[in-house]
PAROGU-812843 format. One line per field, with one value per residue (C-alpha): residue number from 1; chain; x, y, z. Coordinates in steps of 0.1 Angstrom, whole numbers, plus 5000, padded with zeros to 4 digits. Each point is the difference from the previous one (the first is absolute). Example, Ala and Ser with C-alpha at 12.3 -4.5 7.8 and 13.67 -1.06 7.14 Angstrom:
2
n	c(1_2)
chain	c(A_A)
c1	c(5123_5014)
c2	c(4955_5034)
c3	c(5078_4993)
end
This chain:
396
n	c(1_2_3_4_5_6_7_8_9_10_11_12_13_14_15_16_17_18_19_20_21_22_23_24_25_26_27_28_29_30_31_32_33_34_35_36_37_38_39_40_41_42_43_44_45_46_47_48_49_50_51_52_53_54_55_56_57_58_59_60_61_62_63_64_65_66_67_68_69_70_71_72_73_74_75_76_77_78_79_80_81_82_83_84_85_86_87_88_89_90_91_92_93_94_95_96_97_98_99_100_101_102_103_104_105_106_107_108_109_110_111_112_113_114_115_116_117_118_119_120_121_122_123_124_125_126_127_128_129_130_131_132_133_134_135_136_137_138_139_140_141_142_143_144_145_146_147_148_149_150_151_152_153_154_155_156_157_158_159_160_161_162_163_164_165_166_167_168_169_170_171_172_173_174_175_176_177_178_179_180_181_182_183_184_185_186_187_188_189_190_191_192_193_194_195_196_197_198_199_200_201_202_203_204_205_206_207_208_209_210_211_212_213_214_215_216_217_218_219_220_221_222_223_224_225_226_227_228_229_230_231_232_233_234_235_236_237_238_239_240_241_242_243_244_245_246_247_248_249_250_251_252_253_254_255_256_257_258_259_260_261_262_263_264_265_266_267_268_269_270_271_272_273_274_275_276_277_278_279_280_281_282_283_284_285_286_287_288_289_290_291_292_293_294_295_296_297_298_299_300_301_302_303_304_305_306_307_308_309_310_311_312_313_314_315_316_317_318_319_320_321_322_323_324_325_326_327_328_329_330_331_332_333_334_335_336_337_338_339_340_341_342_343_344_345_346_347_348_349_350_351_352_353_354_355_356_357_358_359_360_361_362_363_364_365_366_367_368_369_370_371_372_373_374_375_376_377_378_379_380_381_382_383_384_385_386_387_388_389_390_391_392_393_394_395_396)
chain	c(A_A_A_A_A_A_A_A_A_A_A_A_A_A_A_A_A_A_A_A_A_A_A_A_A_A_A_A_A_A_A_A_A_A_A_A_A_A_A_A_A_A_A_A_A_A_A_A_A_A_A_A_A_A_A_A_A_A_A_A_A_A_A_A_A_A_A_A_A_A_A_A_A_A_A_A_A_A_A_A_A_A_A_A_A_A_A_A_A_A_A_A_A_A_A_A_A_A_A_A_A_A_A_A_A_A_A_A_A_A_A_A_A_A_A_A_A_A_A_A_A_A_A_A_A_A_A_A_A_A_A_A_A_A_A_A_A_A_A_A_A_A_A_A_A_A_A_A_A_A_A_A_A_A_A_A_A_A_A_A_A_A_A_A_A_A_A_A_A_A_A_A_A_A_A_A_A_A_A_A_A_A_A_A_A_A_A_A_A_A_A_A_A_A_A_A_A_A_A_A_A_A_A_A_A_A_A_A_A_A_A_A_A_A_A_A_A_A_A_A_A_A_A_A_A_A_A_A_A_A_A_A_A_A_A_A_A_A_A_A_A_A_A_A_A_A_A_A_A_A_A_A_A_A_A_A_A_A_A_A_A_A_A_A_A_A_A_A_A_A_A_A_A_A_A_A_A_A_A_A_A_A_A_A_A_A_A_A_A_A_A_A_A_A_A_A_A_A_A_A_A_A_A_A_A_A_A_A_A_A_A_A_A_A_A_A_A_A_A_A_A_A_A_A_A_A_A_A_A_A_A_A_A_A_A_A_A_A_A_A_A_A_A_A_A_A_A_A_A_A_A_A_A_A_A_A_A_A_A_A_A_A_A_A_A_A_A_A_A_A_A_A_A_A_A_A_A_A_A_A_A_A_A_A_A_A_A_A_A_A_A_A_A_A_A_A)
c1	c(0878_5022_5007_4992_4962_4997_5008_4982_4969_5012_5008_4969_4986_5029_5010_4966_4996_5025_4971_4972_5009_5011_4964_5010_4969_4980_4959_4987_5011_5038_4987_5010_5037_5007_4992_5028_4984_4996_4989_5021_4982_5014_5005_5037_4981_4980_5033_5019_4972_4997_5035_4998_4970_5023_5027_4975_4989_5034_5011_5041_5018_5038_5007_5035_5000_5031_5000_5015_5019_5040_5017_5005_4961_4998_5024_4983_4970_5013_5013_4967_4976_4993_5028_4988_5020_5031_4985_4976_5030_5010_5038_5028_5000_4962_5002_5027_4978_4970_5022_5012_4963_4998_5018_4977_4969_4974_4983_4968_4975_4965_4981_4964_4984_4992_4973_5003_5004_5016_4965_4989_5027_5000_4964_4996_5012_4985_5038_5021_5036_4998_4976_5018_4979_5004_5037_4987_4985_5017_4972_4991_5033_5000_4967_5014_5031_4979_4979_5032_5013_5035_5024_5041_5024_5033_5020_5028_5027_5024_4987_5005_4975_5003_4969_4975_4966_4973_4970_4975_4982_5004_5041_5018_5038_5026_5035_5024_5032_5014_5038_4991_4975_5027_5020_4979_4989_5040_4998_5023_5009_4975_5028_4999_4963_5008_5032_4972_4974_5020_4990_4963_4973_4994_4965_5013_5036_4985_4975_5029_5022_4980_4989_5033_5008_4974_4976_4963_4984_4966_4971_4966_4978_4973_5027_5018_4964_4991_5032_5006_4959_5012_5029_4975_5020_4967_4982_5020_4981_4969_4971_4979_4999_5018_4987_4962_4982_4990_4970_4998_4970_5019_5031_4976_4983_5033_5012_4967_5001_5037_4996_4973_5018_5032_4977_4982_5029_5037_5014_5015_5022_5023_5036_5025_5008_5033_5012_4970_4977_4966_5004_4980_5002_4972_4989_4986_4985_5005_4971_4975_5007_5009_4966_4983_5014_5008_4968_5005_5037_4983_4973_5030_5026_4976_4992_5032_5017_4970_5016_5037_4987_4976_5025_5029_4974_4990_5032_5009_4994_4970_5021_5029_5007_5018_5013_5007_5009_4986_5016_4978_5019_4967_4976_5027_5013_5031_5013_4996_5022_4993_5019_5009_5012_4960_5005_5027_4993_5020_4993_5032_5005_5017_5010_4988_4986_4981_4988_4995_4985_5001_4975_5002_4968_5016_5024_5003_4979_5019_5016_5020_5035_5017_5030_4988_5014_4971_5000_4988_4983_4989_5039_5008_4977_5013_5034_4986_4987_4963_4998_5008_4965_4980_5020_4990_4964_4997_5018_5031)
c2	c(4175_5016_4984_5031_4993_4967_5002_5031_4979_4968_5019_5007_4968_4979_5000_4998_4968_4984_5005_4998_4966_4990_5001_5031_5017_4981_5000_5027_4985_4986_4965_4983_5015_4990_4963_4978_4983_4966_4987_5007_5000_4981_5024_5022_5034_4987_4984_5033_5017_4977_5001_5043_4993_4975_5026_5027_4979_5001_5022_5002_4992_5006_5011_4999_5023_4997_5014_4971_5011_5002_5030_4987_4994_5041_5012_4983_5017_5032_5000_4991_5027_5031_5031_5028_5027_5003_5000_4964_4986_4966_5003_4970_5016_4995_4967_4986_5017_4983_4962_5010_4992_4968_4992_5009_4997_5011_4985_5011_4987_5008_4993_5012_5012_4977_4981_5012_4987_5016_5004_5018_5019_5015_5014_5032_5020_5031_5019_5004_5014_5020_5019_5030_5004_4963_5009_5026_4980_4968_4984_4997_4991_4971_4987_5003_4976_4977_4995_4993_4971_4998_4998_4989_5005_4992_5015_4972_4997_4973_4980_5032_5025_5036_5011_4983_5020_4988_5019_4983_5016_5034_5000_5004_4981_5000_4992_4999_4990_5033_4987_4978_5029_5026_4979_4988_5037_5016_5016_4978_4996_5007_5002_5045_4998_4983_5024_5030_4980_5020_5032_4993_5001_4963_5001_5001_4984_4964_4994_5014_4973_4974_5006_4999_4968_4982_4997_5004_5036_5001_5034_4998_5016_5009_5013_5019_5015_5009_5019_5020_5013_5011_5018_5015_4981_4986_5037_4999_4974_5013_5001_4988_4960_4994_4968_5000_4975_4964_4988_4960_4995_5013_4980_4968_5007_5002_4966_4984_5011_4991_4964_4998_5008_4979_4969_5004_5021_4984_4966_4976_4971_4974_5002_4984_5007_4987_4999_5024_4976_5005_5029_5023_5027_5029_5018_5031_5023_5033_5026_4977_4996_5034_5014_4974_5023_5034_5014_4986_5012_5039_4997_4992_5028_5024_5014_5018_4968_4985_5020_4984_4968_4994_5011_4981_4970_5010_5001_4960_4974_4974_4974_5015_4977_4997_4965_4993_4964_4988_4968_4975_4975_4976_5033_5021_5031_4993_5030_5022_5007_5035_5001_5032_4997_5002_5045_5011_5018_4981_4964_4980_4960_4973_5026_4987_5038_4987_5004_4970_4999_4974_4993_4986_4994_4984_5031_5007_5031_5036_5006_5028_4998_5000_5023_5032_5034_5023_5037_5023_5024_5025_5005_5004_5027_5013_5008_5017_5042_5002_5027_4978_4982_5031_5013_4962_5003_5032_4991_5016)
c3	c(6671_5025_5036_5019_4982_5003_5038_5009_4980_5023_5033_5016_4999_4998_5036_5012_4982_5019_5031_4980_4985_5036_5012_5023_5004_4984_5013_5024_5029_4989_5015_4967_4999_5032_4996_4992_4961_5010_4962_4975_4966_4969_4976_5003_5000_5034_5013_4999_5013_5029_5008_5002_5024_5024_4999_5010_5031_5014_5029_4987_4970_4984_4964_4986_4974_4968_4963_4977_4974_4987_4990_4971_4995_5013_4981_4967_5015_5005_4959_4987_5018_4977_5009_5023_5010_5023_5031_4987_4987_5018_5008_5001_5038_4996_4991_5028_5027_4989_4994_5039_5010_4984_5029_5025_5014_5024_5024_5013_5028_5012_5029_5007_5029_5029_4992_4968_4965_4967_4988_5028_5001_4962_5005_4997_5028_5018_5003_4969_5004_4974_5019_5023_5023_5009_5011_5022_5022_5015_5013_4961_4992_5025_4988_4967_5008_5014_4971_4980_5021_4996_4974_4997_4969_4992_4968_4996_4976_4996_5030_5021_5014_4990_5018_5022_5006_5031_5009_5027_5032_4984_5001_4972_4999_4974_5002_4969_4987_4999_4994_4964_4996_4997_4983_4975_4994_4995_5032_5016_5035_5030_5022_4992_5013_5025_5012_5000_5027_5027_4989_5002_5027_5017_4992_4958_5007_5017_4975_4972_5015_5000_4962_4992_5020_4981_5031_5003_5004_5012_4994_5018_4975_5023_5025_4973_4985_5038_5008_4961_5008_5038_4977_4975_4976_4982_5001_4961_4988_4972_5024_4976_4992_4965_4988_4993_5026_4983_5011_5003_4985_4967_5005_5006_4963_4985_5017_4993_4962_4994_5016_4974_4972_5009_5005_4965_4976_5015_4985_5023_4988_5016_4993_5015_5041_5003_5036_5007_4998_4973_4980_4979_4976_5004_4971_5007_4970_5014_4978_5009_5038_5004_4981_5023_5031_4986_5018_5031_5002_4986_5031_5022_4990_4985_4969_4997_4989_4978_4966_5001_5014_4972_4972_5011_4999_4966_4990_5009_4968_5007_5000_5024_5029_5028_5010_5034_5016_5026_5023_5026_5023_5015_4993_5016_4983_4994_4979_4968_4971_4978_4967_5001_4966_4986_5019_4978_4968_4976_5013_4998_4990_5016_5028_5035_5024_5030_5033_5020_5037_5019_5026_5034_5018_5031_5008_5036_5013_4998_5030_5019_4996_5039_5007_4979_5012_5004_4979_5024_4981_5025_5010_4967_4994_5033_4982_4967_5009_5007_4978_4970_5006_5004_4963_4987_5009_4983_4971_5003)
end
């Protein structure tokens, strides 16, 4: 059983049960996602699921994301997997990159709309951006950003941040740590960048400068879309929407069918919390939850997908699982821990591959950061020839 099966067989519903399990969605009208649970039942299968349903009545939350694991414990991992060829061979380089990130972590926080809560925010929205002609109009795109609520992340490494990531109101800002970034990366100094600001237009050489300083640099998306369709920047987008249109009625079946299946088919157990508080190990058997759904996910993506998604289902054991654990602090989600270990295709004893989240429901709400130098996109394009734009929207 290869990984590349057993996730493509695990993929398309995995994710989703991480909201379905949560209650998001759950009844035509959402009321019973959006209530906080106030009874917690007995049993550890209806504790976890009442502590998803609390976390999906909340407005903002913080994950900490981190993979735990040694080199040592990747490197004996590394040895053990079957050979591939050259370019699927693990390195020693390989291998020191990936024990680099044991250092690190991410950081991510949500926040829903006003008046919003996570589980009204995952339903099913009318604007995808996959969709083109989305980006072709920003009065669409702003609707679209407003469905999302806003998001923050933070790549750090060693107890420094590398690069920091907010979106919120429809503005995008980033700002990174472009000195340990070059460093890190054998480029060395930024000091030659730097030198060369001089030599480029203010409207590229203040938001350059401040990039390089390590400062905040803010986009408005809506702005940004406004201006680049004024430009006939967009015109070389496919006119025609790329991504076939999901209707919610679909997406409901398929939530309503796997929250069935996970309550009858998945084993919960206690283990033990530690600092976490209660803790328990979900045992998901992954042919029968996934045959449970398969034609809900076909009537969502079409029949184009129904062939591969049925044989890589086929091609899971009955009694393949996927284990993930779950953690409740006074029926508060607390955090999850995948052994990754259970993905690879040579399993691998006494050898510790993880990825642990930690959750915070009490993080503060996302908010703009102050003092961001603004990209001014239209005076950008201003610079560039406007007969590169009429070349780009005819494909040349």
């Amino acid at each position: 059983m290869t990984t590349r099966s057993k996730v493509m067989a695990f993929a398309g519903f995995g994710l989703a049960a991480a909201v379905g399990i949560s209650g998001c969605g759950s009844g035509s009208d959402g009321d019973a996602a959006t209530e906080k649970s106030s009874a917690t039942g007995n049993t550890p299968k209806e504790k976890v699921v009442a502590a998803f349903t609390n976390h999906a009545s909340l407005s903002t939350a913080g994950y900490t994301l981190a993979l735990d694991s040694t080199e040592q414990d990747i490197a004996k991992i590394s040895a053990a997997q079957p050979k591939k060829g050259d370019d699927e061979t693990i390195t020693a380089s390989d291998i020191k990159d990936a024990a680099q990130v044991l250092g690190g972590k991410v950081t991510l926080t949500q926040t829903a709309p006003d008046g919003k809560t996570f589980a009204d925010m995952f339903r099913v929205s009318q604007y995808s951006s996959a969709d083109p002609q989305v980006w072709k109009d920003p009065a669409k795109v702003k609707a679209m950003l407003e469905e999302q609520g806003s998001a923050s992340a933070s790549v750090v490494l060693d107890d420094s941040s590398l690069v920091d990531f907010v979106t919120t109101d429809g503005v995008v800002y980033l700002r990174a740590d472009a000195e340990k970034i070059a460093t890190m990366s054998g480029l060395g100094s930024v000091s030659d960048a730097q030198a060369m600001l001089g030599q480029l237009p203010p409207s590229i050489a203040t938001p350059a400068k401040t990039a390089l300083d390590g400062g905040w640099l803010s986009i408005d998306l809506v702005q940004t879309v406004t201006v680049l369709g004024d430009q006939g920047v967009l015109d070389a987008l496919p006119q025609e929407t790329v991504t076939p249109s999901i209707d919610p009625k679909q997406v409901q079946g398929f939530v309503d069918s796997l929250q069935a299946s996970l309550e009858t088919d998945s084993q919960v157990t206690e283990i033990d919390g530690g600092d976490q508080g209660d803790g328990y190990r979900v045992v998901v058997p992954i042919r029968k939850i996934a045959t449970a759904v398969q034609d809900d996910l076909v009537g969502i993506f079409g029949q184009d997908l129904a062939g591969d998604l049925r044989k890589s289902i086929s091609e899971v054991p009955d009694d393949e699982t996927v284990t993930v654990d779950v953690f409740v602090d006074d029926d508060k989600l607390s955090g999850v821990n995948l052994d990754l270990v259970q993905f690879l295709e040579k399993p691998v004893e006494d050898v510790t591959f993880a990825l642990d989240v930690d959750i915070d429901d009490e993080a503060a709400p996302v908010r703009a950061p102050g003092g961001a130098t603004a990209v001014d996109v239209k005076a950008i394009l201003d610079t560039i020839p406007a007969d590169a734009f009429t070349g780009l929207a005819e494909g040349r």
